[in-house]
C-alpha positions in Angstrom: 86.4 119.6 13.3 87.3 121.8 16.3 88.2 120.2 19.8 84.4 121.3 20.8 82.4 119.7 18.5 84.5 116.5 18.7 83.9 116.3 23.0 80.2 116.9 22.0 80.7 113.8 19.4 82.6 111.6 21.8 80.0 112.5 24.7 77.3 111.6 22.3 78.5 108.0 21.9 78.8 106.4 25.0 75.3 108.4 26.3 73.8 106.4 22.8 75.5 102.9 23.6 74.2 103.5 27.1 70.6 104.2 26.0 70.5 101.5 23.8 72.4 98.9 26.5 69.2 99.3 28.6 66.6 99.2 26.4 68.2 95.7 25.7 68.5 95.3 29.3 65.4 96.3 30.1 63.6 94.6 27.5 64.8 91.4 28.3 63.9 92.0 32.2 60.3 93.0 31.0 60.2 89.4 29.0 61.9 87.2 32.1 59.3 89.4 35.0 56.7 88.3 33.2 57.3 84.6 32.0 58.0 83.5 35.7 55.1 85.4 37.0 52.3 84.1 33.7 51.1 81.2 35.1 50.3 79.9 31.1 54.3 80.8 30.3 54.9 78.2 33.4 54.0 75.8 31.0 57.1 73.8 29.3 57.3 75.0 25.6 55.0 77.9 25.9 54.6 81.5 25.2 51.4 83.4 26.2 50.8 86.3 23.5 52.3 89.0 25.8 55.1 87.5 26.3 55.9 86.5 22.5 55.3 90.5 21.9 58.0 91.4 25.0 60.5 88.7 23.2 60.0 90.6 19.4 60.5 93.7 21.9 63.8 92.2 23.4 65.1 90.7 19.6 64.4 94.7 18.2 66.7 96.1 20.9 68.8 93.7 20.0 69.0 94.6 15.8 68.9 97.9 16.9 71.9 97.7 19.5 73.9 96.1 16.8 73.3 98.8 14.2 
């Protein structure tokens, strides 16, 4: 492989790791925003619909970020 292509691979790698870091990150703020703010996910125990769809959002960025 010639020097170029391999800086374009190692460039790759960290910009991938750093996509994928906050779409974890992001995820996860998107589930917390709205549980404190829902007044039915106030409740102790208790997922309203949207945020049981932002926390299978948060657990795929999490399979994803370990692949």
């Amino acid at each position: 492989m010639a020097d170029e292509a391999r800086g374009r691979v190692r460039a790759m790698v960290p910009a991938r790791v750093a996509r994928i870091t906050d779409k974890v990150q992001n995820t996860y703020g998107a589930f917390v925003n709205h549980s404190v703010k829902c007044e039915d996910c106030k409740e102790v125990g208790w997922r309203c619909e949207t945020a049981e769809e932002l926390w299978q959002e948060y657990k795929a960025a999490q399979r994803e970020a370990r692949e």
